[in-house]
C-alpha positions in Angstrom: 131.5 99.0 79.8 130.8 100.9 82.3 134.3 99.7 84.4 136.2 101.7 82.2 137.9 104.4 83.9 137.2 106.7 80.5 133.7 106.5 80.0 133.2 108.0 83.8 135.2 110.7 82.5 133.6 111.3 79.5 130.0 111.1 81.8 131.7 113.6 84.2 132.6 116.0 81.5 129.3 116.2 80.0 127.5 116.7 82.9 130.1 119.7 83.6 129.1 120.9 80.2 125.2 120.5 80.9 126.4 122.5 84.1 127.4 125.7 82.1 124.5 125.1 79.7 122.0 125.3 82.4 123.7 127.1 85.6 121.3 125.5 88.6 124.5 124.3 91.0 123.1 120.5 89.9 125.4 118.6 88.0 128.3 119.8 89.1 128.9 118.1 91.9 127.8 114.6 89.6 130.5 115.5 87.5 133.0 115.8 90.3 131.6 112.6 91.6 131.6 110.6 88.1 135.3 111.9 87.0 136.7 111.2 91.1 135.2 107.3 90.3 137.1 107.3 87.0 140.2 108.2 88.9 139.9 106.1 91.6 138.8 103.1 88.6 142.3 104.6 86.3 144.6 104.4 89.5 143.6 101.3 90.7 143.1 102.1 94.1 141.6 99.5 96.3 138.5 100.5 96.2 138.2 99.7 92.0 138.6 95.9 93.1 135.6 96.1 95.4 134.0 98.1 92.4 134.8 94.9 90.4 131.8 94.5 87.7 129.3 95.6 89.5 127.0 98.3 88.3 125.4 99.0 91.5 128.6 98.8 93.4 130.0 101.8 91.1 126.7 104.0 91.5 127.0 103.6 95.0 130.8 105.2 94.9 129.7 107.6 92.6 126.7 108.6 94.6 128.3 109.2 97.5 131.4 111.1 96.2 128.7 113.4 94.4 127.5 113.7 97.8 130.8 114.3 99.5 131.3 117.2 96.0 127.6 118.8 96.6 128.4 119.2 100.5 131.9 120.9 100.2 130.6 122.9 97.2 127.5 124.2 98.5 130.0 124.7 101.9 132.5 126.9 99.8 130.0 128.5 97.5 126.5 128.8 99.6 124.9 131.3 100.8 126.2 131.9 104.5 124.0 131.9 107.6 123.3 136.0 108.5 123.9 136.8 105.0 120.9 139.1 103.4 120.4 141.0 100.2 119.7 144.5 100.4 118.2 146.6 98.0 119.1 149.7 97.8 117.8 151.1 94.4 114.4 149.1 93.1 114.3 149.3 88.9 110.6 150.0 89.1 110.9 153.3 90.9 111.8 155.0 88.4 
């Protein structure tokens, strides 16, 4: 079952729905990685035959593309190096 390019998909979207449910930066970039591995498994790219049947072969592409999603994400998105908040107006001064 779990070679079927469609049920990645369908694991990819609800983990983007748990993402807007609970807004932690977390499962976003699994659901980048789990619908990228039910691409690559609905194109047939070379890298689905080496997928073959294997369970642990597919969690090891879809680990490391959620990898490759959480580093260009947290790249994009992160907090840069030199960047601080500053408070100009505290709400309990008042």
């Amino acid at each position: 079952m779990w070679a079927q390019w469609w049920v990645w998909v369908v694991g990819g979207l609800i983990l983007g729905i748990l993402e807007v449910l609970a807004p932690a930066f977390i499962f976003l970039g699994f659901a980048i990685g789990a619908v990228l591995t039910g691409v690559i498994l609905w194109l047939g790219l070379p890298l689905s035959g080496w997928m073959g049947e294997s369970l642990p072969r597919h969690f090891l592409v879809f680990g490391v593309l959620s990898l490759i999603a959480w580093i260009v994400l947290r790249s994009i998105f992160g907090i840069r190096k030199g960047q601080v908040r500053i408070v100009h107006h505290d709400i309990n001064e008042d």
